[in-house]
N, C-alpha and C positions, 0 to 999 in steps of 0.2 A: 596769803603767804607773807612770811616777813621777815628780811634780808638781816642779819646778822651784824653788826658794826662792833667789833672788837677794838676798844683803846682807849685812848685817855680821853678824858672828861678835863677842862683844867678853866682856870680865871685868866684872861690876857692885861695886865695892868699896865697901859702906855702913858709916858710921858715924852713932854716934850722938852730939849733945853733951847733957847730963842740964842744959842751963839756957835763956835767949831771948839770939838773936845782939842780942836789941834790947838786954840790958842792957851788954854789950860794944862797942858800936859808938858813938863819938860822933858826933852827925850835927854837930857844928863841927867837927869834925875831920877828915872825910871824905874829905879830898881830901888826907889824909896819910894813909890809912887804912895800919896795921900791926896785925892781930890773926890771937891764937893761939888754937885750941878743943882744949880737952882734949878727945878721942875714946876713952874705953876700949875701947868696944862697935867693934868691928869685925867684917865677917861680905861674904865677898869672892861672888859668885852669878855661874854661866852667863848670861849674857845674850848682847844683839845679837838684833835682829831676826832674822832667819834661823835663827840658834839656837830661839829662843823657838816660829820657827812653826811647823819641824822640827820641836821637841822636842813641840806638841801636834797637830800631822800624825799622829807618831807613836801617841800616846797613842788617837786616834779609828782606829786600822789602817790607816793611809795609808800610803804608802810615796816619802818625800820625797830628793829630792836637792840636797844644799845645792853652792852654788855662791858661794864667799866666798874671804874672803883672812884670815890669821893672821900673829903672829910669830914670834919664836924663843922664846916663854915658853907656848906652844900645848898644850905636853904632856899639863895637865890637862884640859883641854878636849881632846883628839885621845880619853883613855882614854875622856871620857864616851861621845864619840860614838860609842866603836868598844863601850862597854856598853850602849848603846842601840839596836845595831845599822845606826844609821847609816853612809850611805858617806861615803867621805873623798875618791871620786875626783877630786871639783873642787873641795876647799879644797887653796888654792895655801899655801903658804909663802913669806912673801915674807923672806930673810935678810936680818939685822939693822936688823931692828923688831919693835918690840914689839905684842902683840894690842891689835886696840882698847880699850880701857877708861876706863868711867867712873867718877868717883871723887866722890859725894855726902855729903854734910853732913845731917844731919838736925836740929832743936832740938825742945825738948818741944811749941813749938806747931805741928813740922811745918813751917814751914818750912826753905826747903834750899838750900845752896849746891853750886852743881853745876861740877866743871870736866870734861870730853871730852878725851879724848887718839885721835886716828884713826887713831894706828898706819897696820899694814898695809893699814887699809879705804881709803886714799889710793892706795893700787894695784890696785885692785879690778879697772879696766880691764885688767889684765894677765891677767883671765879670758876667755875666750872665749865665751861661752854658745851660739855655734852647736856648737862640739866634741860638748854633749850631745844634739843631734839623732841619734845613734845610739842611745842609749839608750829613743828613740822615744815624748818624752811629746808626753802630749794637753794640760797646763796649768803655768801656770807663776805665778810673782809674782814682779814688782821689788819689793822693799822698801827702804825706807834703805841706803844705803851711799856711800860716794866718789861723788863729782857724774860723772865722770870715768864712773864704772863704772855709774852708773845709765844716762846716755844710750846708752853701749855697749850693756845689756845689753837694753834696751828695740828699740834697732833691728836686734840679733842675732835677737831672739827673733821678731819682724816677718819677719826676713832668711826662717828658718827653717820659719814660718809654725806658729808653737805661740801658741796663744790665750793672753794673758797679764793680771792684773792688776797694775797701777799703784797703788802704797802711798809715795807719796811723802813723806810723818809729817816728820821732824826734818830732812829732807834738801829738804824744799819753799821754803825760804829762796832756799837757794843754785840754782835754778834759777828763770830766767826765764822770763817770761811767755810767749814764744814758745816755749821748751823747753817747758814743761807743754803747754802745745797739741801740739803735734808729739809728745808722749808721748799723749795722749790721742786724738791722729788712728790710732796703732797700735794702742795696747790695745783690749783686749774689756770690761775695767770696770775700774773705779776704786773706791779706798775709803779716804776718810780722816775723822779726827772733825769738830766742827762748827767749831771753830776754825779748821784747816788747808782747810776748806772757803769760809769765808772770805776767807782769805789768798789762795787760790788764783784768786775772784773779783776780786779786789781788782790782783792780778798779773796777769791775764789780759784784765781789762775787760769780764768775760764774767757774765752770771749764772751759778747754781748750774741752772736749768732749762735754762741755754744748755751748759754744759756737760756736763748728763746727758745729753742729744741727741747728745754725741761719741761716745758708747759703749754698749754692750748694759745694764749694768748702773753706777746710781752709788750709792755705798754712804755713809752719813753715819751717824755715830753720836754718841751723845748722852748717853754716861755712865750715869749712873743713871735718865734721864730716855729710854732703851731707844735706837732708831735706825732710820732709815726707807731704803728703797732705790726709786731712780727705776730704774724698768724696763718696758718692756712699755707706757711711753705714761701712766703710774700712778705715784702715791707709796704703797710699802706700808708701812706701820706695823708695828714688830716691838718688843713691849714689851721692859724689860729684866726677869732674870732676878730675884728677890732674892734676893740671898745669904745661905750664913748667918752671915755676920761678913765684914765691910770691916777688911782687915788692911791688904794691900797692893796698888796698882793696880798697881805696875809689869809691867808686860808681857803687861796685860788686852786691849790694840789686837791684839796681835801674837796673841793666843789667840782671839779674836774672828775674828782672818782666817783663820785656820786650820780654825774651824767652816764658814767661807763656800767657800773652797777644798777642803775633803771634800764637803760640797753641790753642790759643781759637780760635782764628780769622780764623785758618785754621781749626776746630772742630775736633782736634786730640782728641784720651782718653787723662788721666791725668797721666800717663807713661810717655807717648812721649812728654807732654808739661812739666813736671817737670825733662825730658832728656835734652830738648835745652836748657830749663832757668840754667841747671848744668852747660851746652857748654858756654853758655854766660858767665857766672859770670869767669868760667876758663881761658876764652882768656880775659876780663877784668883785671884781677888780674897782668897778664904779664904787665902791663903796667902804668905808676904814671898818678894821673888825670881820670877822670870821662868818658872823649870822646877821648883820644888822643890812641885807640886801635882803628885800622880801617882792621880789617876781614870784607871780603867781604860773602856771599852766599857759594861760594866754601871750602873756608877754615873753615867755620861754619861745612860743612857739612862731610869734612873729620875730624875735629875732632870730631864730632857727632858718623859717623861712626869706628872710633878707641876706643873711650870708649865705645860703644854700638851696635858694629855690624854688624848695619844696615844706611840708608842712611833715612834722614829725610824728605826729599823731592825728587820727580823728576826735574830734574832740563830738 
């Protein structure tokens, strides 16, 4: 069987500046703002959602099929996928555009100037998601991507009748209050951090208790402060892991859903699927970059069993 990953495909290009944008930036000046950061440290990573949750679908023996859009600059990204053994049958090509990418700013105290480029993820819609109803999975996930191709791929997947989660993250902006409901009237659960959970009440007019009632499972998480899932009528508490070093969070959410989506797939309670997606996010975090953490099954499962006791699978 093989779980569905709906969204962006994108390039992560970091840089770093070795000084504070505060000493550069005059705030009298601001509204003439013209400034330049030297960037030596450049270091370009896999990313996009989809990418990230494929690439640790992968990593826990899942067997994920992405279903995104790329540009004409896709190349290096096509070889990972095809080293990873990923399929390519539904990343479309959309000609002349570029892959998504984003291009961040770093300063010594951490903060970050971020700019997004959508590329091809603005064609998203041009995917079908019913087409891989022959493939015949049992689960699937919207994640970020084109507003366009989110609503598509959310009432395809309904159409088809494959149980899906809603990860709506950076793409929850751009959809309205009545879209997020009408996404939440189809999915089987939802999962986004405490913030976007927020927003979401806020756009909705809904409580967070009003809205875990729309769906089998809603998933909140909460950083280092662990994350809780309403299900079953209950809020379960699922601490977070500690790591052993906070390097980098980027693409801790997306390594997080990807423990919750092998849990399903395996039909564990929602304990044990919000234990692994904790494991995930904490060996994530060790590491800069979205995929460049490669725990295999074993080390998954010893630090599973360190914070929790018990062993997560037979191996």
């Amino acid at each position: 069987m093989s779980i569905l990953v709906c969204g962006s495909i994108a390039y992560d290009n970091i840089m770093f500046f070795g000084d504070r944008f505060k000493n550069h930036i005059l705030p009298e000046q601001i509204h003439i703002l013209n400034v330049s950061f030297l960037v030596p440290e450049l270091r370009r990573d896999f990313g996009g959602c989809a990418g990230n949750i494929a690439y640790n679908l992968r990593l826990l023996g899942s067997d994920p099929l992405i279903i995104a859009t790329v540009g004409d600059d896709a190349g290096d990204y096509r070889q990972r996928l095809d080293g990873l053994g990923l399929s390519q049958e539904y990343v479309r090509h959309v000609p002349e555009t570029f892959t998504a990418q984003a291009f961040i700013t770093t300063d010594v105290d951490d903060n970050q100037i971020t700019a997004f480029h959508p590329g091809a993820m603005l064609f998203s819609h041009q995917n079908d998601v019913r087409a891989a109803s022959e493939r015949q999975p049992r689960l699937a996930i919207v994640a970020p991507d084109g507003r366009e191709g989110m609503l598509r791929h959310v009432e395809g997947l309904a159409e088809i009748a494959v149980p899906f989660m809603f990860d709506p993250g950076q793409g929850l902006p751009i959809l309205s209050g009545v879209e997020l409901l009408r996404c939440l009237e189809l999915a089987r659960y939802c999962a986004v951090n405490d913030y976007e959970a927020q927003l979401m009440c806020d756009k909705t007019g809904q409580s967070i208790e009003s809205l875990a009632a729309r769906v089998e499972a809603f998933i909140v998480t909460r950083g280092s402060e662990g994350s809780y899932i309403h299900a079953d009528g209950e809020r379960i508490e699922v601490p977070a892991v500690p790591p052993v070093a906070i390097v980098d969070p980027t693409g801790c959410g997306d390594a997080y859903r990807a423990g919750l989506l092998h849990g399903i797939e395996q039909g564990w309670d929602w304990l044990s699927c919000g234990r692994l997606a904790a494991v995930m996010g904490a060996l994530k975090i060790n590491h800069r970059g979205g995929q460049n953490h490669s725990s295999g099954r074993a080390e998954i499962a010893a630090m599973f069993r360190s914070a929790f006791g018990e062993d997560p699978w037979s191996e």
